[in-house]
N, C-alpha and C positions, 0 to 999 in steps of 0.2 A: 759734385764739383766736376765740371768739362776741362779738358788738360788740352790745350789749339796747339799746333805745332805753327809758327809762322815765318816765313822765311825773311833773311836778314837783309836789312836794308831798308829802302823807302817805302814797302809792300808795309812792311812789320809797323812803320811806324805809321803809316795810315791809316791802316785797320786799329792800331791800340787806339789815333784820335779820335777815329770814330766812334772806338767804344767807351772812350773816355767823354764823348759828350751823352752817349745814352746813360750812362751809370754814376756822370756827373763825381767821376774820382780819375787819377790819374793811373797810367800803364805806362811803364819805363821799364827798362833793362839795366840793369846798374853794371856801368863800365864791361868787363869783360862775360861776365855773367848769359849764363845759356838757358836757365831757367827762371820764371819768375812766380812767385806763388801771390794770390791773392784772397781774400774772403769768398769770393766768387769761383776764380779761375787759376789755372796752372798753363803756364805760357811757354812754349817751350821757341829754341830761337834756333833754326836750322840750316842750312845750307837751300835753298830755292827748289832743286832738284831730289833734292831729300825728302822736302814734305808730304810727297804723297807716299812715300815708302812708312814713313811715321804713322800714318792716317792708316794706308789697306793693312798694315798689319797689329794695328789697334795699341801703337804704344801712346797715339792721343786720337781722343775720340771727333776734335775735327782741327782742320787745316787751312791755309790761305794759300792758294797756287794756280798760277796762268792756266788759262783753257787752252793754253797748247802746250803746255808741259802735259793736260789732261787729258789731248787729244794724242798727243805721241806715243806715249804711256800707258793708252785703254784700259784704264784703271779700273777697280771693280771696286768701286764705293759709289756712295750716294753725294752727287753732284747738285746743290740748297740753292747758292745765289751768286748770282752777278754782282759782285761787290763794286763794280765802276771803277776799281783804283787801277793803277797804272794801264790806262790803254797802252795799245800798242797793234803793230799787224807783224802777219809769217808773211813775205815775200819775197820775188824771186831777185838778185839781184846780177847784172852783168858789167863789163866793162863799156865806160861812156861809149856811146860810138861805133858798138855792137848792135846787131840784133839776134832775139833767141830765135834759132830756126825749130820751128817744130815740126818740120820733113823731115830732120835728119833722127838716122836709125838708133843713135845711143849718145844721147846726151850728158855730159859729164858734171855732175852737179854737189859742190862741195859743201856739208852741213853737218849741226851736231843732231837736228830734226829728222832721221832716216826714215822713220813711217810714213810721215805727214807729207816727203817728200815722194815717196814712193807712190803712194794715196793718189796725189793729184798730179801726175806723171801719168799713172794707171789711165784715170779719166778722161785724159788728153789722147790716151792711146799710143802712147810717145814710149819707146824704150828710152831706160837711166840708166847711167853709172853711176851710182851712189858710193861717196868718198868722203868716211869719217870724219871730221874733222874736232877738236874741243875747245879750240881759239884762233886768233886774228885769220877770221874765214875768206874778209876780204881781199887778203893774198892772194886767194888760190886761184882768181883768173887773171891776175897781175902778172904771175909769173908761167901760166899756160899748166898748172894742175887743172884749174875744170875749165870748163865753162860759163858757169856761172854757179850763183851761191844761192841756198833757201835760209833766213835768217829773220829774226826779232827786227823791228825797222822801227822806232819812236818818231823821230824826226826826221831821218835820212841824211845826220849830216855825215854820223862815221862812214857811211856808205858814197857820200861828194867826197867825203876828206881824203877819200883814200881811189876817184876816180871812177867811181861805181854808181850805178843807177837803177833804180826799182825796171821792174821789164814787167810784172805784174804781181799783184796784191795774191796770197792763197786762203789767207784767210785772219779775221780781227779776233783776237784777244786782250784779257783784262783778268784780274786775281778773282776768282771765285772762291767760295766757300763750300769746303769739303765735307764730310763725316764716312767714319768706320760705319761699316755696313752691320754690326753686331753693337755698337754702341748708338746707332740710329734706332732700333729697334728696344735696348736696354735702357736709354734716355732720352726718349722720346721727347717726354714732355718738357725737360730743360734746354733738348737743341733746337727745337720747334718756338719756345717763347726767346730762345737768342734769333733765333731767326727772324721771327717776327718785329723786335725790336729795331734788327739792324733795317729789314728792309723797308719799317717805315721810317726810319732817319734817311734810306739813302733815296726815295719816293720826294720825301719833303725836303731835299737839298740840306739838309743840314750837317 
């Protein structure tokens, strides 16, 4: 039996439709409930940020989590598939009406993403000020903490709603599927045929 850790919300209930039409039975979470056990599978429901800590240290053998939670994280498991569910991109975001200078010596740039931010900073050859942040990021050039922000961007509109605009794209993300690097090797052959499974439903649109 494969134990998935899946993080909560619309990711979780994606991934169960989808494996609810290959397995042709249903995957729910009953009302408060954190775990769900099935003939097949053990479901566990986590915090989004959490799941790859579930996964590299093997208290479930795989996971559902953003390739930029993946990429921030440099996580030391084995990285199976593009699950296609929630796209989304990492970008940079400024106030309307702004432009990012990238002459200047140390730009000050407010996010929960510090690697990822750092990374393509580096690249640019651009000194950063990287300044923590864990919520409402798009303050932080409203009120003159940064400059601008590196953040999750679906639509763009919390980023208009609040005055803010894309200055440039870092990079696109979407929920992949994870596995423990000791239960990829241990159960090979059951995380290889869920694999198989899911990535020809998600080949043939279903």
């Amino acid at each position: 039996m494969l134990t998935i850790a899946l993080p909560k919300g619309r990711i979780a209930e994606d991934t169960m439709a989808l494996m609810a039409k290959i397995f042709d039975s249903e995957f729910k979470f009953e009302s408060r409930k954190l775990i769900l056990k099935t003939q097949q599978f053990t479901f566990l429901n986590v915090r989004n940020q959490d799941v790859p800590t579930y996964v590299e240290r093997g208290a479930a053998d795989l996971g559902v989590v953003g390739l930029d939670v993946i990429t921030e994280k440099s996580l030391d498991i084995v990285d199976l598939l593009d699950l296609e569910l929630g796209k989304c991109k990492v970008a940079i975001g400024i106030k309307e009406g702004d432009k990012l200078d990238w002459s200047r010596p140390d730009i000050k740039v407010a996010t929960k993403m510090v690697n990822i931010t750092k990374s393509y900073f580096a690249k640019k050859a651009v000194g950063v000020d990287v300044i923590k942040l864990y919520g409402s990021i798009e303050l932080a050039p409203l009120v003159g903490l940064a400059d601008a922000i590196v953040d999750i961007v679906e639509t763009g509109e919390t980023m208009r709603e609040n005055g803010l605009v894309v200055a440039e794209d870092i990079m696109q993300s979407s929920a992949h599927l994870i596995a423990n690097k000791n239960s990829f090797f241990e159960k090979k052959s059951e995380i290889l045929e869920l694999y198989r499974l899911l990535k020809e439903a998600i080949e043939s649109g279903e």
